[in-house]
C-alpha positions in Angstrom: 284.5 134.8 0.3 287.9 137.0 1.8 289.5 139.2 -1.0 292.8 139.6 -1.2 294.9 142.4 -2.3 297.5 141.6 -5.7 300.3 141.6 -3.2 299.0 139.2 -0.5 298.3 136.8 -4.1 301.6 137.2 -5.2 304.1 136.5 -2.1 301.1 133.1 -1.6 302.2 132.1 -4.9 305.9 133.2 -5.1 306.8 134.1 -1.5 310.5 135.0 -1.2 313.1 133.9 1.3 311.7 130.3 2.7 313.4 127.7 3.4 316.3 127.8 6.7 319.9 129.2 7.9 322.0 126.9 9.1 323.9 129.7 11.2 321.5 131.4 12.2 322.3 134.3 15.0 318.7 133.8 16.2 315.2 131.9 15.5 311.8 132.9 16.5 308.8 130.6 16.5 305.0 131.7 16.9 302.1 129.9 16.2 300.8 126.2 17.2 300.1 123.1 14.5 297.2 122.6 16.6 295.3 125.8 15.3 296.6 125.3 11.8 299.4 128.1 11.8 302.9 127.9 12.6 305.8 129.8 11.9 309.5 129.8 12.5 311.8 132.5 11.3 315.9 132.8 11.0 317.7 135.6 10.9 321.2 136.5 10.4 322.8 139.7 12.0 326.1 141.5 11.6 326.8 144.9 12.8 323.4 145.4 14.5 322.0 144.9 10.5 319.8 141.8 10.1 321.7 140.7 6.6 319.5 137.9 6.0 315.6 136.1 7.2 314.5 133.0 6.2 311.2 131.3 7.1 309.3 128.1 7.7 305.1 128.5 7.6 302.8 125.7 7.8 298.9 127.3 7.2 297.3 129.7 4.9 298.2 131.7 2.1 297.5 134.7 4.5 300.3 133.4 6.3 302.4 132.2 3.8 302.5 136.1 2.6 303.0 137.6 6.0 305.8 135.7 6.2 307.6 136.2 3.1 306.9 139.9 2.8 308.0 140.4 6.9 311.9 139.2 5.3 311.4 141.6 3.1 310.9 144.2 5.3 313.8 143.4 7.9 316.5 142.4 6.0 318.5 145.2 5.3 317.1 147.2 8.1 318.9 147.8 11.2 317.9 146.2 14.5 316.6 149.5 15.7 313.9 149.6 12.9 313.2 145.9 13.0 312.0 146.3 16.8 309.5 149.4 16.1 307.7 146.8 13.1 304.0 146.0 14.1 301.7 143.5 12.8 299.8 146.6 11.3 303.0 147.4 9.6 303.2 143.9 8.1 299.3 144.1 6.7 299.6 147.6 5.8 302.1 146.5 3.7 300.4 143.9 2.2 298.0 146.2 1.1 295.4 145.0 4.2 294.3 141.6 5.6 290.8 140.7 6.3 289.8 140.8 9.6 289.7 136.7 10.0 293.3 136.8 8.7 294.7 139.5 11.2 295.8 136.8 13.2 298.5 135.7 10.4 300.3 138.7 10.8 300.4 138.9 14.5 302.3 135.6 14.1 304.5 137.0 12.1 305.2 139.9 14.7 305.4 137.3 17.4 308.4 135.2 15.4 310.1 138.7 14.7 309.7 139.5 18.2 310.7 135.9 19.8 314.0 136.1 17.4 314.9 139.3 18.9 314.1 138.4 21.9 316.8 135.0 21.9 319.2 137.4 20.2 319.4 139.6 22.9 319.5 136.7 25.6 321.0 133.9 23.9 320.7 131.2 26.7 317.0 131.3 26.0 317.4 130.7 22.3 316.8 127.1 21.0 318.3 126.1 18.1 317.6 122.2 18.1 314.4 122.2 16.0 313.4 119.0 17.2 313.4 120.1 20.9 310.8 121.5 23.2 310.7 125.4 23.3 310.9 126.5 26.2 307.4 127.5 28.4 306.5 131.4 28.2 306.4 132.7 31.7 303.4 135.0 30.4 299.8 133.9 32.3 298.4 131.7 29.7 294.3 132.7 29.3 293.5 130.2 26.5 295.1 126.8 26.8 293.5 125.5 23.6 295.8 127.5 21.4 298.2 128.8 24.2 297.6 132.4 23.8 298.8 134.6 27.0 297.5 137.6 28.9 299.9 139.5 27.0 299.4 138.6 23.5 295.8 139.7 24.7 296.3 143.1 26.0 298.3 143.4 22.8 295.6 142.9 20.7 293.6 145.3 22.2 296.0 148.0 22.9 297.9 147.6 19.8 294.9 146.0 17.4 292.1 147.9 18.8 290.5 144.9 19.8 287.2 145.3 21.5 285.2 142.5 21.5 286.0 138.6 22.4 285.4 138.2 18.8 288.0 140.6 17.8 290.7 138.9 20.4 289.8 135.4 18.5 290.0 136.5 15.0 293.5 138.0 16.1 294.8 135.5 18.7 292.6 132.3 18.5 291.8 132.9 21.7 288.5 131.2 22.6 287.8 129.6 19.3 288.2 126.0 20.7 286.2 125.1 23.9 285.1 128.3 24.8 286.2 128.2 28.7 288.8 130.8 28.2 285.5 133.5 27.2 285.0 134.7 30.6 288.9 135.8 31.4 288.8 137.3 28.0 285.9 139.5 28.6 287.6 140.4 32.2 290.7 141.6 30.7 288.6 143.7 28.1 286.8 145.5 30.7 290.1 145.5 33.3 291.4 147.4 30.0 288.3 149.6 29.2 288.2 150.8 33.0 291.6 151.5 33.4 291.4 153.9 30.4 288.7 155.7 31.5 290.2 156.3 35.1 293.2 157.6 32.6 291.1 159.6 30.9 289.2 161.3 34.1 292.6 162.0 35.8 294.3 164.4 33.0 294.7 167.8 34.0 294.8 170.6 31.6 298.5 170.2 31.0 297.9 166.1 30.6 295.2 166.9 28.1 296.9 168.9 26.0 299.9 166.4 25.9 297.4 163.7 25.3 295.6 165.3 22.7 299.1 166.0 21.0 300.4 162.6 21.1 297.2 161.0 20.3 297.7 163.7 16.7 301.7 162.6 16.0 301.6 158.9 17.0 297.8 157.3 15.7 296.2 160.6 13.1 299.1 162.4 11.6 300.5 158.7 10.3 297.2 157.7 8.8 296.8 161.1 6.7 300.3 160.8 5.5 299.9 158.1 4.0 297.4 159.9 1.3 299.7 162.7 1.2 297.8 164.5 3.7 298.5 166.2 7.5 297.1 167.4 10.3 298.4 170.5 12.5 297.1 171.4 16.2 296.1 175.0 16.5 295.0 175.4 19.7 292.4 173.9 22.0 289.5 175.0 24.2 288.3 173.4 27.2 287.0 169.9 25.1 287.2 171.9 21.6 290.2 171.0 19.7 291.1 173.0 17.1 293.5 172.1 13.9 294.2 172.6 10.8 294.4 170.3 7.5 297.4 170.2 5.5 298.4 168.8 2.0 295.6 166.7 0.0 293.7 167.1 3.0 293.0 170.5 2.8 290.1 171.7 0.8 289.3 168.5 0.2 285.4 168.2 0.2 285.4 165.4 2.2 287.6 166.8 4.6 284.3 167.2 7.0 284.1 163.5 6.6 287.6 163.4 7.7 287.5 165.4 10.9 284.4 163.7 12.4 284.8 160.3 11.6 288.4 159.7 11.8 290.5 162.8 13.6 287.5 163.5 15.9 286.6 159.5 16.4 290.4 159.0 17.5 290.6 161.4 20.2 287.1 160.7 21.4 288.7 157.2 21.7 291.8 158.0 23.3 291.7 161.5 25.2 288.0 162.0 26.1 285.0 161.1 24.8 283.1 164.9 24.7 285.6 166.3 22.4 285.1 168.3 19.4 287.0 169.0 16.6 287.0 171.7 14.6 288.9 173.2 11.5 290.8 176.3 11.0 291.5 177.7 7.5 
Protein backbone atom coordinates (compact mmCIF):
# COMPACT_ATOMS: atom_id res chain seq x y z
CA UNK A 1 0.00 0.00 0.00
CA UNK A 2 1.44 3.86 -1.14
CA UNK A 3 1.97 6.22 1.85
CA UNK A 4 1.20 9.40 1.72
CA UNK A 5 2.66 12.38 3.37
CA UNK A 6 -0.01 14.71 5.89
CA UNK A 7 0.03 17.22 3.16
CA UNK A 8 -0.84 15.13 0.11
CA UNK A 9 -3.92 13.76 2.85
CA UNK A 10 -5.01 17.06 3.53
CA UNK A 11 -5.39 19.03 0.05
CA UNK A 12 -7.27 15.08 -1.04
CA UNK A 13 -9.66 15.84 1.65
CA UNK A 14 -9.85 19.67 1.71
CA UNK A 15 -8.21 20.78 -1.61
CA UNK A 16 -8.40 24.47 -2.15
CA UNK A 17 -9.41 26.53 -5.15
CA UNK A 18 -11.69 23.98 -7.40
CA UNK A 19 -14.25 24.63 -9.09
CA UNK A 20 -14.00 27.27 -12.53
CA UNK A 21 -13.48 31.15 -13.76
CA UNK A 22 -15.80 32.25 -15.87
CA UNK A 23 -13.23 34.96 -17.23
CA UNK A 24 -10.63 33.23 -17.33
CA UNK A 25 -7.35 34.94 -19.18
CA UNK A 26 -6.21 31.33 -20.04
CA UNK A 27 -7.07 27.37 -19.48
CA UNK A 28 -4.88 24.55 -19.59
CA UNK A 29 -5.90 20.93 -19.86
CA UNK A 30 -3.66 17.72 -19.38
CA UNK A 31 -4.52 14.41 -18.88
CA UNK A 32 -7.12 11.84 -20.73
CA UNK A 33 -10.53 10.30 -19.09
CA UNK A 34 -9.42 7.32 -20.82
CA UNK A 35 -6.37 6.66 -18.36
CA UNK A 36 -8.39 7.78 -15.41
CA UNK A 37 -6.77 11.36 -14.87
CA UNK A 38 -7.83 14.55 -16.23
CA UNK A 39 -7.26 17.95 -15.36
CA UNK A 40 -8.17 21.48 -16.44
CA UNK A 41 -6.93 24.52 -14.89
CA UNK A 42 -8.04 28.48 -15.07
CA UNK A 43 -6.08 31.15 -14.30
CA UNK A 44 -6.59 34.81 -14.05
CA UNK A 45 -3.71 37.27 -14.79
CA UNK A 46 -3.22 41.01 -14.32
CA UNK A 47 -0.03 42.76 -14.60
CA UNK A 48 2.02 39.73 -15.52
CA UNK A 49 0.68 38.34 -11.76
CA UNK A 50 -1.56 35.29 -11.97
CA UNK A 51 -4.27 36.71 -9.27
CA UNK A 52 -6.23 33.78 -9.31
CA UNK A 53 -6.29 29.46 -10.39
CA UNK A 54 -8.95 27.37 -10.24
CA UNK A 55 -9.15 23.64 -11.14
CA UNK A 56 -11.19 20.82 -12.44
CA UNK A 57 -9.60 16.97 -11.61
CA UNK A 58 -11.31 13.86 -12.31
CA UNK A 59 -8.89 10.79 -10.72
CA UNK A 60 -6.95 10.20 -7.64
CA UNK A 61 -6.43 11.71 -4.47
CA UNK A 62 -2.76 12.06 -5.78
CA UNK A 63 -4.13 14.21 -8.27
CA UNK A 64 -6.74 15.83 -6.56
CA UNK A 65 -3.66 17.23 -4.23
CA UNK A 66 -1.38 18.20 -7.07
CA UNK A 67 -3.84 20.17 -8.26
CA UNK A 68 -5.00 22.10 -5.36
CA UNK A 69 -1.61 22.63 -3.93
CA UNK A 70 -0.11 23.75 -7.77
CA UNK A 71 -3.00 27.11 -7.13
CA UNK A 72 -1.37 27.53 -4.30
CA UNK A 73 1.80 27.87 -5.51
CA UNK A 74 1.08 30.23 -8.62
CA UNK A 75 -1.32 32.50 -7.52
CA UNK A 76 0.35 35.36 -6.30
CA UNK A 77 3.46 34.61 -8.06
CA UNK A 78 4.48 36.39 -11.10
CA UNK A 79 4.45 34.87 -14.50
CA UNK A 80 8.23 34.72 -14.53
CA UNK A 81 8.18 32.29 -11.51
CA UNK A 82 5.17 30.39 -12.57
CA UNK A 83 7.14 29.30 -15.85
CA UNK A 84 10.42 27.95 -13.91
CA UNK A 85 7.74 25.47 -11.60
CA UNK A 86 8.48 21.75 -12.35
CA UNK A 87 6.57 18.79 -11.54
CA UNK A 88 9.39 18.10 -8.87
CA UNK A 89 8.57 21.39 -7.47
CA UNK A 90 4.93 20.42 -7.17
CA UNK A 91 5.78 16.88 -5.31
CA UNK A 92 8.54 18.39 -3.39
CA UNK A 93 6.06 20.44 -2.10
CA UNK A 94 3.75 18.00 -1.22
CA UNK A 95 6.25 16.53 0.83
CA UNK A 96 6.98 13.62 -2.11
CA UNK A 97 4.78 11.34 -4.24
CA UNK A 98 5.26 7.75 -4.71
CA UNK A 99 6.75 6.72 -7.64
CA UNK A 100 3.34 5.23 -9.23
CA UNK A 101 1.82 8.64 -8.51
CA UNK A 102 4.64 10.86 -10.22
CA UNK A 103 2.59 10.88 -13.06
CA UNK A 104 -0.25 13.15 -11.15
CA UNK A 105 2.06 15.83 -10.85
CA UNK A 106 3.44 15.94 -14.33
CA UNK A 107 -0.23 16.61 -15.16
CA UNK A 108 -0.39 19.16 -13.23
CA UNK A 109 2.91 20.76 -14.85
CA UNK A 110 1.39 19.93 -18.22
CA UNK A 111 -2.08 22.18 -17.38
CA UNK A 112 0.29 24.93 -15.96
CA UNK A 113 2.26 24.68 -18.95
CA UNK A 114 -0.71 24.37 -21.71
CA UNK A 115 -2.33 27.68 -19.83
CA UNK A 116 0.72 29.58 -20.40
CA UNK A 117 1.14 28.35 -23.33
CA UNK A 118 -2.74 29.76 -24.75
CA UNK A 119 -1.90 32.87 -22.81
CA UNK A 120 0.92 33.77 -24.71
CA UNK A 121 -0.81 32.83 -28.10
CA UNK A 122 -4.35 33.32 -27.54
CA UNK A 123 -5.78 32.03 -31.04
CA UNK A 124 -4.75 28.57 -29.75
CA UNK A 125 -6.64 28.82 -26.49
CA UNK A 126 -10.03 27.13 -26.30
CA UNK A 127 -12.39 28.26 -24.07
CA UNK A 128 -15.61 26.28 -25.12
CA UNK A 129 -15.29 23.32 -22.76
CA UNK A 130 -17.44 21.28 -24.72
CA UNK A 131 -15.25 21.59 -27.80
CA UNK A 132 -12.50 19.52 -29.23
CA UNK A 133 -8.92 20.72 -28.19
CA UNK A 134 -7.02 21.22 -30.57
CA UNK A 135 -4.33 18.15 -31.87
CA UNK A 136 -0.64 18.69 -30.32
CA UNK A 137 1.74 18.95 -33.30
CA UNK A 138 4.26 16.90 -30.96
CA UNK A 139 5.03 13.15 -32.51
CA UNK A 140 2.62 11.16 -30.63
CA UNK A 141 4.68 7.61 -29.36
CA UNK A 142 1.78 6.11 -27.30
CA UNK A 143 -1.65 6.40 -28.90
CA UNK A 144 -3.34 4.60 -26.01
CA UNK A 145 -3.00 7.47 -23.62
CA UNK A 146 -1.64 10.12 -26.20
CA UNK A 147 1.55 10.73 -24.66
CA UNK A 148 4.20 12.58 -27.20
CA UNK A 149 7.98 12.34 -27.94
CA UNK A 150 8.29 15.29 -25.90
CA UNK A 151 6.40 14.59 -22.80
CA UNK A 152 8.89 11.55 -23.06
CA UNK A 153 12.26 13.11 -23.36
CA UNK A 154 10.82 15.18 -20.52
CA UNK A 155 10.51 12.61 -18.36
CA UNK A 156 13.83 11.45 -18.70
CA UNK A 157 15.71 14.63 -18.85
CA UNK A 158 13.70 16.40 -16.34
CA UNK A 159 12.45 13.06 -14.16
CA UNK A 160 15.45 11.05 -14.48
CA UNK A 161 13.58 8.46 -16.17
CA UNK A 162 15.59 5.44 -17.20
CA UNK A 163 13.66 2.64 -17.71
CA UNK A 164 10.25 2.05 -19.84
CA UNK A 165 8.86 1.46 -16.53
CA UNK A 166 9.91 4.72 -15.20
CA UNK A 167 8.38 6.62 -18.52
CA UNK A 168 4.97 4.61 -17.66
CA UNK A 169 4.66 5.33 -14.14
CA UNK A 170 5.29 9.04 -15.17
CA UNK A 171 3.53 9.33 -18.49
CA UNK A 172 1.25 6.24 -18.99
CA UNK A 173 3.16 5.57 -21.75
CA UNK A 174 2.96 1.90 -22.68
CA UNK A 175 0.69 0.79 -19.94
CA UNK A 176 -2.24 -0.18 -22.38
CA UNK A 177 -1.32 -2.40 -25.37
CA UNK A 178 2.19 -2.40 -25.09
CA UNK A 179 3.00 -1.51 -29.02
CA UNK A 180 4.37 1.86 -28.13
CA UNK A 181 7.45 -0.31 -25.86
CA UNK A 182 9.81 -0.50 -28.66
CA UNK A 183 9.85 3.55 -29.64
CA UNK A 184 10.06 4.05 -25.98
CA UNK A 185 13.13 2.10 -25.46
CA UNK A 186 14.67 3.85 -28.81
CA UNK A 187 14.25 7.27 -27.46
CA UNK A 188 15.92 6.05 -24.04
CA UNK A 189 18.87 4.92 -25.69
CA UNK A 190 18.73 7.91 -28.60
CA UNK A 191 18.89 9.85 -25.12
CA UNK A 192 21.58 7.73 -23.29
CA UNK A 193 23.93 7.96 -26.48
CA UNK A 194 23.66 11.35 -27.09
CA UNK A 195 24.82 12.08 -23.52
CA UNK A 196 27.64 10.16 -23.72
CA UNK A 197 28.87 11.65 -27.08
CA UNK A 198 28.36 14.95 -24.76
CA UNK A 199 30.17 13.70 -22.30
CA UNK A 200 33.38 12.45 -24.54
CA UNK A 201 33.50 15.79 -26.33
CA UNK A 202 34.17 18.35 -23.22
CA UNK A 203 37.40 19.76 -23.21
CA UNK A 204 39.08 20.95 -20.14
CA UNK A 205 37.39 24.28 -20.19
CA UNK A 206 33.72 22.30 -20.97
CA UNK A 207 34.45 20.19 -17.97
CA UNK A 208 35.09 22.46 -15.65
CA UNK A 209 31.86 24.43 -16.65
CA UNK A 210 30.03 21.23 -16.57
CA UNK A 211 31.12 20.15 -13.38
CA UNK A 212 30.12 23.69 -12.07
CA UNK A 213 26.73 23.80 -13.42
CA UNK A 214 25.98 20.28 -12.65
CA UNK A 215 27.06 21.77 -8.59
CA UNK A 216 24.67 25.15 -8.79
CA UNK A 217 21.65 23.77 -10.77
CA UNK A 218 20.97 19.67 -9.56
CA UNK A 219 23.63 19.38 -5.86
CA UNK A 220 23.77 22.73 -4.34
CA UNK A 221 19.62 22.90 -4.40
CA UNK A 222 19.25 19.42 -2.83
CA UNK A 223 21.69 20.28 0.23
CA UNK A 224 20.00 23.53 0.80
CA UNK A 225 17.18 22.25 1.41
CA UNK A 226 18.71 20.64 4.84
CA UNK A 227 20.43 23.77 5.47
CA UNK A 228 23.45 22.44 3.96
CA UNK A 229 26.01 23.60 0.76
CA UNK A 230 28.43 22.68 -1.25
CA UNK A 231 31.56 24.81 -2.59
CA UNK A 232 33.92 23.75 -5.65
CA UNK A 233 37.53 24.03 -4.68
CA UNK A 234 39.33 23.09 -7.46
CA UNK A 235 39.55 20.02 -9.73
CA UNK A 236 42.21 17.72 -11.06
CA UNK A 237 42.09 15.84 -14.17
CA UNK A 238 38.78 13.52 -13.12
CA UNK A 239 39.27 14.46 -9.24
CA UNK A 240 36.89 17.09 -8.15
CA UNK A 241 37.56 18.72 -5.16
CA UNK A 242 34.96 20.75 -2.82
CA UNK A 243 34.17 21.62 0.20
CA UNK A 244 30.95 21.15 2.59
CA UNK A 245 29.26 24.05 4.07
CA UNK A 246 26.52 24.54 6.79
CA UNK A 247 24.90 21.27 8.39
CA UNK A 248 26.80 19.57 5.95
CA UNK A 249 30.01 20.05 7.33
CA UNK A 250 31.31 17.84 9.98
CA UNK A 251 28.48 15.98 9.60
CA UNK A 252 29.40 12.21 10.08
CA UNK A 253 27.62 11.15 7.35
CA UNK A 254 29.00 13.67 5.21
CA UNK A 255 31.18 10.67 3.49
CA UNK A 256 27.76 9.20 2.75
CA UNK A 257 27.00 12.39 1.30
CA UNK A 258 29.82 12.91 -1.16
CA UNK A 259 29.78 9.38 -2.59
CA UNK A 260 26.36 8.57 -3.01
CA UNK A 261 24.76 11.74 -3.84
CA UNK A 262 27.49 14.76 -4.94
CA UNK A 263 29.80 12.10 -6.48
CA UNK A 264 26.72 9.88 -7.99
CA UNK A 265 25.46 13.23 -9.73
CA UNK A 266 28.39 14.21 -11.58
CA UNK A 267 29.26 10.63 -12.45
CA UNK A 268 25.72 10.90 -13.97
CA UNK A 269 26.01 14.11 -15.65
CA UNK A 270 29.80 15.07 -16.41
CA UNK A 271 31.77 11.74 -16.60
CA UNK A 272 31.44 8.70 -15.19
CA UNK A 273 35.37 8.22 -13.64
CA UNK A 274 35.08 11.13 -11.45
CA UNK A 275 36.00 11.41 -8.00
CA UNK A 276 35.12 13.49 -5.36
CA UNK A 277 36.88 14.46 -2.66
CA UNK A 278 36.53 16.84 0.46
CA UNK A 279 38.54 19.66 1.59
CA UNK A 280 38.47 20.91 5.23
Amino acid sequence: MWEYSDTVKEHYKNPKNVGMIEDADAIGEAGALACGDALKLYLKIKDGIVTDAKFQTFGCGSAVASSSILTEMIIGKPLDEVKKITNKDIADKLGGLPPEKMHCSVMGHEALEDALKNYDNPETQNTDSTASKPKSKDKIICNCFSVTEKQIKEAIEKNGAKTVDDIKELTYAGGACGRCKGNIQAIINTYNMEAKNDKKELNAVQFILKVNSVIEKNIAPELTKDCGGIELINIEGKDVYVRLTGSCKGCRNSHLTLKNFVQTQLREHVDNEINVIEVE
